[in-house]
Every structure is written in C-alpha cells, then in structure tokens.
C-alpha positions in Angstrom: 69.7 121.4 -31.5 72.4 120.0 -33.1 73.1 116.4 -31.8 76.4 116.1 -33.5 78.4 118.8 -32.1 81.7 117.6 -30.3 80.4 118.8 -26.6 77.5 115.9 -27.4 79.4 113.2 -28.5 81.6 114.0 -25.4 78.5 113.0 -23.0 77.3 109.8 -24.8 80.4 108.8 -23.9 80.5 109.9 -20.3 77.0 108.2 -20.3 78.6 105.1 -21.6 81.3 104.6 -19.3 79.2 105.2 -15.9 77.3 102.6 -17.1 80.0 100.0 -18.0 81.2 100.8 -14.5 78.0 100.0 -12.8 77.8 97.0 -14.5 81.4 95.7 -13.5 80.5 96.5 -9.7 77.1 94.5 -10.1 79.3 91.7 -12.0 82.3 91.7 -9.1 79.1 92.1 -6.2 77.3 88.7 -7.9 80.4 87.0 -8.2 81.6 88.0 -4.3 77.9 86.9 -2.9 78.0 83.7 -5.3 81.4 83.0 -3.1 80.5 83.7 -0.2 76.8 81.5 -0.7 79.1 78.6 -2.3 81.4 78.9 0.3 79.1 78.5 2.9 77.8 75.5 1.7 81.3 74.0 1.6 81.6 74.9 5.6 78.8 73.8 6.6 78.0 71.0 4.7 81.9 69.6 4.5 83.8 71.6 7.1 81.0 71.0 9.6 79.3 68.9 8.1 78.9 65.9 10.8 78.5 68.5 13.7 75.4 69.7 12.0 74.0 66.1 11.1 74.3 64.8 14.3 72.0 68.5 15.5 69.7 67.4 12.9 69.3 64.1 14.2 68.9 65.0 17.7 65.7 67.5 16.3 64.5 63.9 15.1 65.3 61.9 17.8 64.0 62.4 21.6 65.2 60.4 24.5 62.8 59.3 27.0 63.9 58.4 30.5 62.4 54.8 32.2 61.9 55.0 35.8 63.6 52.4 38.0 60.7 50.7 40.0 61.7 51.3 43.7 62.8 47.7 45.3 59.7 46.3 47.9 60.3 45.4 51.5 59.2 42.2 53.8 59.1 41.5 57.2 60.9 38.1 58.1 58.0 36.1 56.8 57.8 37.7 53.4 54.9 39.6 53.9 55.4 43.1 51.9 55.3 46.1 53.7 56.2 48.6 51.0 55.4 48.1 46.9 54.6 50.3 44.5 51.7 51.3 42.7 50.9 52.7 39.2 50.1 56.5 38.7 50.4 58.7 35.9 53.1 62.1 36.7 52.3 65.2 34.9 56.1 66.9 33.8 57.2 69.8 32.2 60.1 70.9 29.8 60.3 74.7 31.2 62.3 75.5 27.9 60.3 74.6 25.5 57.4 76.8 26.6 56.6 80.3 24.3 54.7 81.3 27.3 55.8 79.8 31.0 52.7 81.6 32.7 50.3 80.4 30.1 51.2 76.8 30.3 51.0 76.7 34.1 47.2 78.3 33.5 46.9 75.8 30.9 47.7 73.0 33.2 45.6 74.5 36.2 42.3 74.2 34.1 42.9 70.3 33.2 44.3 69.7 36.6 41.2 71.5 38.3 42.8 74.1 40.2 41.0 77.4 40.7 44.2 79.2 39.7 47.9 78.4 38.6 49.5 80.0 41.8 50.0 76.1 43.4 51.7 75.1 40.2 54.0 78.0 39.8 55.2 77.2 43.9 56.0 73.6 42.5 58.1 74.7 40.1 60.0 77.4 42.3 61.5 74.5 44.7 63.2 73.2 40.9 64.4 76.9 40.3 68.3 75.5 40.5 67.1 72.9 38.2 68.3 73.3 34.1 65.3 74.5 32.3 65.8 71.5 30.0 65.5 69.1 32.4 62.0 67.6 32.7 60.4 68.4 36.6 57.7 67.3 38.5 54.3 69.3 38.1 51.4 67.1 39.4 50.6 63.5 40.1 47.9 61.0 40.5 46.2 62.4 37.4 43.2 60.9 36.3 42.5 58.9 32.6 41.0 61.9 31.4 43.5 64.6 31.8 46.1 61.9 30.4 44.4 62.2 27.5 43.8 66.1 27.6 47.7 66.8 27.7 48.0 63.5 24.7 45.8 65.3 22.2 47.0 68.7 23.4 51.1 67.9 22.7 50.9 70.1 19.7 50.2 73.4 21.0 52.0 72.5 24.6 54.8 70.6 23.9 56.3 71.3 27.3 54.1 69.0 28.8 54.8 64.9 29.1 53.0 62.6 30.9 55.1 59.9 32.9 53.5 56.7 33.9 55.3 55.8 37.1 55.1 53.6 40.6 54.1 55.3 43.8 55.6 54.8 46.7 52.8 52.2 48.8 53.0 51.4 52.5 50.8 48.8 53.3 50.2 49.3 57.0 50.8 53.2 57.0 51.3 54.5 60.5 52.0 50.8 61.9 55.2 50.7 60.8 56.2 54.3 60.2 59.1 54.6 62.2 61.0 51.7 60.8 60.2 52.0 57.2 60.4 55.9 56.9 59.1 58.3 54.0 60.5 59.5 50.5 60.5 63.1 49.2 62.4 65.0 46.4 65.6 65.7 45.9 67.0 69.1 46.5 68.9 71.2 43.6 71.9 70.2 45.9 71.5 66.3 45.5 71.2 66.4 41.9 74.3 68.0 41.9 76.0 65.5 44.3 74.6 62.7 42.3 73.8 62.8 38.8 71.9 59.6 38.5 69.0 61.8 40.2 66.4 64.0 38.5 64.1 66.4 40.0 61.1 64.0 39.3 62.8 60.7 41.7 61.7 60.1 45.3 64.3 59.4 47.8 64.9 57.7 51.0 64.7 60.1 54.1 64.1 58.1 57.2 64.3 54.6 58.1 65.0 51.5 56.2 64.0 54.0 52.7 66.7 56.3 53.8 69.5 52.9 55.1 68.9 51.2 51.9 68.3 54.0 49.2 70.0 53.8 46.8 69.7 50.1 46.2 65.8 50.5 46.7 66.1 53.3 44.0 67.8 50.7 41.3 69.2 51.8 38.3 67.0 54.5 35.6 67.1 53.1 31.1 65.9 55.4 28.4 64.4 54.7 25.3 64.9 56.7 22.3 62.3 57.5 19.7 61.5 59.7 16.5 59.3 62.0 16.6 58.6 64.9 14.2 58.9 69.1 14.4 56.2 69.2 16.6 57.6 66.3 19.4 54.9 64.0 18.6 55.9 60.2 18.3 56.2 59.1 14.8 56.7 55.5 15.9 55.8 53.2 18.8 59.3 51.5 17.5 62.2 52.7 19.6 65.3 53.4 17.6 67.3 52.2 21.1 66.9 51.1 24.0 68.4 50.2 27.8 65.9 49.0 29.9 65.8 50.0 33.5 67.1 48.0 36.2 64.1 47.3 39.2 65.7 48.5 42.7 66.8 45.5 44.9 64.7 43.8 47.3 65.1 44.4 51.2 64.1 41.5 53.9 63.8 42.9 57.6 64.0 41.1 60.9 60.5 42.7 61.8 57.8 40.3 62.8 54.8 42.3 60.9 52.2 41.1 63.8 54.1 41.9 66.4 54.9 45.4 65.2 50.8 46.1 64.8 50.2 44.7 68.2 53.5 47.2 69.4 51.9 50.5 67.7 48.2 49.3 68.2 49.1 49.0 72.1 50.6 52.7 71.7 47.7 54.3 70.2 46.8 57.2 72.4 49.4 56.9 74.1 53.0 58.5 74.0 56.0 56.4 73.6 57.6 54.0 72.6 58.0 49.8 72.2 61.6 47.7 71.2 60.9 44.2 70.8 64.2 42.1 70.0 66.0 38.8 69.7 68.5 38.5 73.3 70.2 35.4 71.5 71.1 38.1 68.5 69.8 41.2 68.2 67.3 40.8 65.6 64.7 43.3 65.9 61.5 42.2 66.1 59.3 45.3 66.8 59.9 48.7 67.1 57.0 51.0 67.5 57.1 55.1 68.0 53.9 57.0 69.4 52.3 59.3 67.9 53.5 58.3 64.2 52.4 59.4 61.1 51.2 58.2 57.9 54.6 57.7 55.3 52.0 57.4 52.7 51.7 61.3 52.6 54.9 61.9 51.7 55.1 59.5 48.6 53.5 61.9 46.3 53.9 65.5 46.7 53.3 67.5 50.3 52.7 70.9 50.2 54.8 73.2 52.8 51.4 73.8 54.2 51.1 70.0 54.8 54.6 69.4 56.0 54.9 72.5 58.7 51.6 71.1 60.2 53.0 67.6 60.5 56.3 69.5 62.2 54.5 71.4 64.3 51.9 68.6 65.5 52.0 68.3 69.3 54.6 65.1 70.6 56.6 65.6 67.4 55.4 62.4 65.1 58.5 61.8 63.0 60.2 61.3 66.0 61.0 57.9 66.6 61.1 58.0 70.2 62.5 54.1 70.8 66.1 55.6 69.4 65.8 59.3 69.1 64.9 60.4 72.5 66.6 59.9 76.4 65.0 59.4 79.1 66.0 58.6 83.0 65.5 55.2 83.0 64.2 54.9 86.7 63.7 51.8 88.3 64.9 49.5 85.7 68.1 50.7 86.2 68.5 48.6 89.2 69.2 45.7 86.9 73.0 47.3 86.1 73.1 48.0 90.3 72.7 44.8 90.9 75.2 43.2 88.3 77.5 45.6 89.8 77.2 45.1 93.1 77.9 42.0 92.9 80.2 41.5 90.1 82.4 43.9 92.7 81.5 42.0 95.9 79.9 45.0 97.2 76.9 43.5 97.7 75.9 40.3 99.8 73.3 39.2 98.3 71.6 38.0 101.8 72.5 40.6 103.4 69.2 42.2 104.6 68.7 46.0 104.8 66.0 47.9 106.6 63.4 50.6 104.6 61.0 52.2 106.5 59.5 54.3 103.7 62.7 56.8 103.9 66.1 57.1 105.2 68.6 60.3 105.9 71.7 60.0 103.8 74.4 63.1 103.5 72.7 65.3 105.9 69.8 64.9 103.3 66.1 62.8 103.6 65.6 60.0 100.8 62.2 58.7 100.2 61.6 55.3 98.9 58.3 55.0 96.4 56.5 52.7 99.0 55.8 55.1 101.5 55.1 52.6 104.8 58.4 51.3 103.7 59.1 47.3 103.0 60.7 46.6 106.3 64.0 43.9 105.9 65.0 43.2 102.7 68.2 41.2 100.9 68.8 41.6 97.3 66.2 39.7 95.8 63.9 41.3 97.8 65.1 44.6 96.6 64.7 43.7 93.1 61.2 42.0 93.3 59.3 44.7 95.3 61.9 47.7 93.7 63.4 49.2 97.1 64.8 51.9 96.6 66.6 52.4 100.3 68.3 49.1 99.1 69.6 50.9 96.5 70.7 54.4 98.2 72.8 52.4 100.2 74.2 50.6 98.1 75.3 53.3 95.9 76.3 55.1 98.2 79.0 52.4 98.3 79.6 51.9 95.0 80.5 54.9 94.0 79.8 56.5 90.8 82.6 55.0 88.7 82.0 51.8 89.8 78.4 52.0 88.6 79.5 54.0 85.4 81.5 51.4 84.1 79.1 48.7 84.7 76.3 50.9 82.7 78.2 50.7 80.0 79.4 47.5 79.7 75.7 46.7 79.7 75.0 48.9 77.0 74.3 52.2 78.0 75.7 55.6 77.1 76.6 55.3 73.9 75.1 54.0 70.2 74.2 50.4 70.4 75.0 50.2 66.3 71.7 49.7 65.1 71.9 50.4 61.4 69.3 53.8 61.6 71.0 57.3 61.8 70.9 59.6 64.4 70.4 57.4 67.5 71.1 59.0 70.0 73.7 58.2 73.0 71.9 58.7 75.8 74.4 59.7 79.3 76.1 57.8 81.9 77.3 59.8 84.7 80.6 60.5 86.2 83.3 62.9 87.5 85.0 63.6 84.6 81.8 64.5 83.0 80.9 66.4 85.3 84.0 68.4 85.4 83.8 69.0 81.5 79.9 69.4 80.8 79.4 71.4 83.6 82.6 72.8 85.1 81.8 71.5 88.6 82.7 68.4 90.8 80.3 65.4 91.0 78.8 65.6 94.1 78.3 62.4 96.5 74.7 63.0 96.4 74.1 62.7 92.7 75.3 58.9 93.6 72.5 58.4 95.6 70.0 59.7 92.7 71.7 57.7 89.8 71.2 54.3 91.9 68.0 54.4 91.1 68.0 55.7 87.4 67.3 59.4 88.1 70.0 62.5 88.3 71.7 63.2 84.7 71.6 59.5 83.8 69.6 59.1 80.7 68.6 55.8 78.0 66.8 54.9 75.2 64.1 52.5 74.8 66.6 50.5 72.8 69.5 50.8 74.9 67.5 49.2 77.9 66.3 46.0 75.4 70.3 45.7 74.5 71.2 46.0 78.7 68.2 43.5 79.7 68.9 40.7 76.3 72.5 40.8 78.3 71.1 39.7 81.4 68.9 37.3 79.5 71.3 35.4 77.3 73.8 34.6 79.9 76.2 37.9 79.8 76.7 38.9 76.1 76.0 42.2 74.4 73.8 42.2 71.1 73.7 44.8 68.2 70.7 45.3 67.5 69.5 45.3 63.8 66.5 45.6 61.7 68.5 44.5 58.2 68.0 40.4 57.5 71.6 39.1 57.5 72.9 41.8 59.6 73.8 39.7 62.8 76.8 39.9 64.4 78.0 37.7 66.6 77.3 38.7 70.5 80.3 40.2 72.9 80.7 38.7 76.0 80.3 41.8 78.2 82.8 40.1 80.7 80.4 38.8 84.0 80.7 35.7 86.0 77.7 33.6 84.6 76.5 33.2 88.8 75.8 36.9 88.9 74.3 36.8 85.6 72.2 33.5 86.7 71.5 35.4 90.1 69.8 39.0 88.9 68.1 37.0 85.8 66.4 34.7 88.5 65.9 37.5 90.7 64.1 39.2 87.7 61.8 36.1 87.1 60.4 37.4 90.4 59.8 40.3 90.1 56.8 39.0 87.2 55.6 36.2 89.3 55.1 38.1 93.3 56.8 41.6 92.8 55.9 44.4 91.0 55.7 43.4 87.5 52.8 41.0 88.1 50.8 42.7 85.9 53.0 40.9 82.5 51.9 37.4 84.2 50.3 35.6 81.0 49.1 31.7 81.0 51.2 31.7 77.5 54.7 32.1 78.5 57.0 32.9 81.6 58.2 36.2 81.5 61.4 37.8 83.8 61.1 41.9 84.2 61.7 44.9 86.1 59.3 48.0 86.2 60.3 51.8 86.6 59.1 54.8 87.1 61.2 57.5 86.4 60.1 61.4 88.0 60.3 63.8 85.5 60.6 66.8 88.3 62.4 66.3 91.7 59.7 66.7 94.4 60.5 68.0 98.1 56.9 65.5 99.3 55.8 63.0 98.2 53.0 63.5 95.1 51.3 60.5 93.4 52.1 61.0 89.6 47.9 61.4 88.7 47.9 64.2 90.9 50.0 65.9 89.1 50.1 67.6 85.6 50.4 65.7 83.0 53.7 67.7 81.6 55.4 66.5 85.2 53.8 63.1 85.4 56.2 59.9 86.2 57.7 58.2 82.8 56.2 54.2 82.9 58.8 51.5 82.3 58.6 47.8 82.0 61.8 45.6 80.1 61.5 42.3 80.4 62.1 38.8 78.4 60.7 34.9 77.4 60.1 32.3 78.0 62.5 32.4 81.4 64.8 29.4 80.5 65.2 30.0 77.3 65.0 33.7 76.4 64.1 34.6 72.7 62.3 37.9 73.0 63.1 41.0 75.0 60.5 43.7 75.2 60.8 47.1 76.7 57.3 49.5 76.6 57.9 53.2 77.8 54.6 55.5 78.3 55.8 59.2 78.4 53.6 60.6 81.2 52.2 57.1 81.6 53.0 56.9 85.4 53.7 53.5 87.1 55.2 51.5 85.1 53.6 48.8 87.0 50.7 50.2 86.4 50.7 50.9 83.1 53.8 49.4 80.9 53.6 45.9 82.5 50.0 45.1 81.0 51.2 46.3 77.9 54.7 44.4 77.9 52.0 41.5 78.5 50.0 42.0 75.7 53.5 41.8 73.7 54.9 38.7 74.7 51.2 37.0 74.1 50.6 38.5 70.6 54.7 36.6 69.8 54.3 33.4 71.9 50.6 33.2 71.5 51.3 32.2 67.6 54.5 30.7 68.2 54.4 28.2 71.4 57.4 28.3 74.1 59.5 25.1 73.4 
C-alpha cells in the first residue's frame, strides 16, 4: 500500500479537520456551560441574593407559638370559679409528614388507641385548615408519651408537644349555666379572626362566650434554631414576645347561693333567678338538668356531644332565660298594680267565689274548688282567687293589662348581658290580628288574668316584675358582669299602689298560700302559681295526671320585707303546686342568703 499517494494525503487531512471541529464545539460548549454556571452564581447569589438568605434562615430558625393563659373568673367574693390547669397537647404539622397515614398509626400506638381511625376523624374537622398550620391531635397526655414523641422528633418531625392550661371549672354542673363551655374554632372563625388557631378554645355559652375574647388574652412566640432535622439546637431564644395572660372577670354571683340554687334543683326540672331588687345584680341563677362544662374543655367526640344533645330535658338549656312559660298565678301581681293604678279596682270592694262562676256564656272554675266565699283585694292576693281575677279582667280589658305587663317587665328582653334570651309574649289585639290572623276574643281576657292563654315569661322576667314591686316601683337590668349596674327606671306607679300589692304580698307568706317560704331567718313577701300546661273541661288535681301535662310550680318572692335585697323566683316544670312545691324551695333560698348574712 502506498501511504503517500495523493488520495492518502487527502484523508489525513479530512481526518484532521473533523477533529479540529470537534474540538472547537467542545471548546464553545465548555465555555457556554461555564457561563451559564458563573452566571447563575451571580443571580442567585447577587441578583437574589437576600431573598435566598432570608429562606436559608427561616430553614434555621422555627417560631414557636406561646399560648395565652385563659383569664380566671370569681364570684363577688373572690372565690374562683374557673382557672386553668396544666396539660401537655399533642400537635401535628400535616406538611411535614412523608407519610400522613403512618404518622397517625404512629401516634395511635403511643397514645394507646387500638387503631388510628379516631385520630384521622380529628384531623378531618381541621380539613379547611393550611396544612402548615400546627392542629390539635390529642390532649392530656401522660409524662411518658411526652417523652416518646421528644426522642422520636427525628423520624416524625410532624409531631410537637404543646404544654398548655386546660380549661378548669371548679364546681362543674353548679354553675354551668352561667359560666358556659369552650370548644374549637371552626375553619370559618379562623378565617374571621386571624389571632385564632385550630388548637385555641373559645367561649360558646355564658360568661366564656360574653367575655371571650378578653378571657382568651393575647398569644407571644418565641423563636429558636434548630437544625435540618427540627430539633432545638439551643434552649436560648433568638427572640422573643411573651404572651399576654387573658383578663380577669368578677361576677355578681354569690358562689353559695348558686350551689344551694342548683343543689335544690337536682332531680328536678327547672329553673332558680336569685337577684338584687335595689339593682339588678344577679345573685343566683340555676338551670335544671345542667351538665358538666368540664367535658367540653378538652376535646368531645361527636359521639359525646350528640348524646349530651339528645339527653332528655335538653341540659344546655338554660331554662331561667331560654325558655317561656305561662306564668300562672303570679301574674296576679301585674293585675293588681293595674287595677289599681287605673282605679278599676277598689281595693275593699268584696267579691263573691263560690268555687266557679259563668262568664261569656262560658263556666270558669277557680283552683279552690268549695270556693273562698267574700273576698276584697288583699284577700284575693293572699289565698290566690281566681274569680277575683276573672272579674276583674274582664274589666280591664286586654290592653289595659298589656301595657301594665310590660311596664313591669314582661314581653320583651330584660338586657341581661347573655345572648339569646328570649322575649317571652304579652297578649293583645294587634297581636292577635298579625300572629294569627284572627280577632282577640273577650274570653282570652278572662284566661290571661290569671297568667294562662298565650301569655308567656321567663323565670328572669318575673324576678325583674317582682324587684319592681319590691323596691318601690323601679325596673332593674338584671346583670351577672361586676360593674355592670345601671341605674333603675322608674316604671311610672303611684308609690300607694306600689306600698299596697307589696304589703298585700307580705301576706300571702305569713296566712295565704305561700306559707310554706315562712323562715325564723328573715320575712319574706311572695306570690305562688300554678300554671296548667293543658286546658281541662273538669277539674283534675295535677298528680293525677301525666307527668308531660302536670301543672308548672311557681313561687317569686323577696327579703327581708322592709328592706328588700334579694328577689328569688323557683319554677319546677311539672312540679305542680307551686305552693306545694316552689315555696319550700324559695325558703330554702332566702335562708342559705340571710342565714350567713343577717337582715339589718
């Protein structure tokens, strides 16, 4: 082969020049990727520089959030009635979990659940909830699994354990009704209010819900280093804003004479408003059946919760402002104030009851069956006639007694600081024309004049009409908060026909029919009702008959006579004479107040 022909030296050079080719490509690729590397390094370290310093940081830093201690509540002496204890909360970070499923296992085994199913339901009420934001898994856990999710934060960072107060009521279902219950917050009100996370407990009922968000305070945070794997490098906080404890709140509520209200209650259904007449200072106010608030300061299951719902008599209602009732008998307090602030009644006139009396072409039975024979108005009031009453309603009119009901404090709110109190209903034509689309009907009268028809109170509303009989003519707001009195509105009565039915109402306790609230520790004015729950054609005593359609028991009444500081009215659902029944307790009342404080 000859290698030095021309057609040879031709492909050497051909070789040659794919090769010097090559290597310029490989030279212009190097120097292209060296630009792009170095220019890189320019954006990111100069261009965005600071934006990507302040990420790295953040990797190094962690921000831990300080719960707000919720603010205590006293009675009027100081004594606490809701504090806080401590308790360790289990939390978890749903974004920083590899595996969601295997965490909540995880969790189940230290926690001691047979299976993760309860845990997964906790987290599903959170599911509006940013998976970055930290959410309530468990509480109350023991030392030991503190320290099992500790020495575990390496392979489970998700998890952090919270040391935080839990919500404490002293005296549980004693004082129930006034103080209320917490529970989460919804997706919703973390929206509404961003100072709220999904682990906080807030007010829904009661002086928790009036006075939440000063109770809740005001949440700090700490931050901290810690390394690529979360854990704290340092107990030293790199900063740090302390949290503020919620306020304190100081109730008019005498502690002892709200046990004595809900201890006289128990197995019984109804309810007990103790007040101030001179201002409306609450001093008891007791709800039967009530509940333990307790339950609901750490988590309640939906199992829990629909069988407190569904419990028979409805516990969480709070029956002295949530529910009417006719008031009965002790209605005859506003008939008699109006009588005679219209002249309509003489008070010595004498009418005659024989047990029952025809009146529109219609028979009306008085309770006392072999009647009282001749009575005048003070009469009336002491043995609770009500043939005195039929006929005098009958004059009145339904206006007239209308308007009197409600300057005395009935059929609408009485401003007590609690929401949804309810109005209760006072009578009249032109309600009658717009709630039912018929005319009032001259009968009706005859059934309002002794507190049955469509007339309907609450337990509170009768304690504001009786404290306006008691301290001389003026209406009280009631209230609960310390410092919320305002002063008393003269409800516009000549102080003889205030001076008349409060003496008239005195009694009533010592020879009428609220003997039974007679005490050797203070002298006590009242009126007793009973109000029929079903109209009856003859006459049926109330323990004959089921308990569903049993009478309603009232008793209001106030002390010490000549100088009135407590008002008390007991109502027994189904009790049946309130004689019988809400008097002695009413007694019991004004002994447990008086008994430790002396009438001056």
């Amino acid at each position: 082969m000859n290698l030095d022909s021309p057609g040879h030296e031709h492909s050497a050079d051909r070789v040659l020049l794919l090769m010097a080719t090559r290597l310029k490509w490989m030279v212009w690729s190097l120097a292209v990727a060296f630009a792009v590397v170095l220019g890189s390094y320019w954006y990111y370290q100069v261009v965005r520089g600071e934006h990507y310093g302040r990420l790295a940081e953040n990797n190094r830093l962690r921000i831990l959030r300080l719960d707000a201690p919720r603010g205590l509540i006293y009675d009027h002496s100081g004594q606490v009635l809701a504090e806080n204890t401590p308790t360790f909360r289990l939390l978890i970070v749903r974004n920083r979990s590899a595996d969601l499923e295997a965490s909540l296992a995880f969790a189940a085994d230290i926690l001691g659940h047979d299976n993760s199913e309860e845990l997964a339901r906790s987290l599903e009420r959170h599911r509006g909830v940013g998976s970055d934001v930290p959410v309530l898994l468990a509480e109350e856990l023991e030392l030991n699994q503190v320290a099992r999710f500790e020495v575990s934060v390496l392979e489970h960072p998700e998890f952090e354990v919270s040391a935080s107060g839990r919500r404490l009521y002293r005296y549980s279902d004693q004082t129930a009704h006034l103080l209320g219950y917490l529970s989460e917050p919804t997706a919703a009100e973390q929206d509404r209010d961003p100072t709220l996370v999904a682990a906080d407990m807030i007010g829904r009922s009661g002086v928790e819900r009036l006075r939440d968000r000063a109770l809740r305070g005001t949440a700090g945070e700490r931050t901290v280093v810690v390394d690529s794997r979360g854990r704290l490098v340092s107990d030293e906080d790199v900063d740090r804003l302390d949290a503020v404890a919620g306020e304190p709140v100081h109730l008019t509520v005498d502690l002892r004479l709200q046990q004595e209200a809900q201890s006289v209650l128990v197995d019984k259904v109804g309810a007990i408003v103790a007040l101030d007449p001179r201002d409306g200072a609450v001093r008891a106010m007791a709800s039967s059946p009530s509940f333990d608030p307790n339950g609901f300061a750490g988590r309640l299951n939906q199992e829990d919760w629909e069988q407190i719902v569904g419990a028979p008599n409805r516990p969480l209602q709070n029956r002295a402002i949530q529910n009417t009732y006719p008031p009965g008998s002790v209605f005859k307090i506003v008939m008699a104030v109006a009588g005679l602030a219209e002249g309509l009644i003489d008070p010595e006139e004498r009418i005659w009851c024989g047990g029952a009396t025809r009146i529109y072409d219609r028979r009306w039975r008085c309770w006392q069956s072999r009647g009282h024979g001749r009575l005048n108005l003070r009469g009336a009031l002491q043995h609770s006639c009500d043939i005195y009453f039929y006929r005098h309603g009958m004059k009145m009119g339904i206006e007239t007694i209308a308007r009197y009901a409600r300057r005395l404090g009935l059929g609408g709110p009485t401003g007590i600081e609690f929401p949804g109190e309810r109005e209760g209903l006072v009578p009249d034509a032109e309600w009658s024309l717009t709630s039912r689309g018929l005319p009032w009907y001259p009968g009706e009268t005859i059934s309002v004049a002794i507190g049955q028809g469509p007339l309907l109170t609450t337990p509170l509303q009768v304690a504001v009409m009786t404290a306006a009989v008691a301290n001389g003519g003026f209406l009280v707001r009631p209230h609960v908060l310390a410092g919320g009195a305002r002063r008393p509105e003269p409800v516009g009565l000549d102080a003889e026909v205030v001076a008349f039915v409060a003496d008239a109402l005195a009694n009533v306790v010592e020879t009428g029919t609220g003997r039974r609230a007679r005490n050797p520790v203070v002298t006590v004015a009242g009126k007793t009702g009973t109000a029929q729950v079903i109209a009856q054609e003859t006459w049926t005593r109330s323990e004959d008959l089921p308990l569903e359609h049993a009478d309603h028991a009232w008793f209001t009444s106030y002390g010490p006579v000549d100088a009135p500081e407590l008002v008390v009215v007991v109502f027994v659902e189904h009790g049946g004479r309130g004689s019988e029944v809400a008097a002695p307790l009413a007694r019991r009342m004004h002994e447990s107040y008086f008994g430790a404080s002396p009438q001056t």
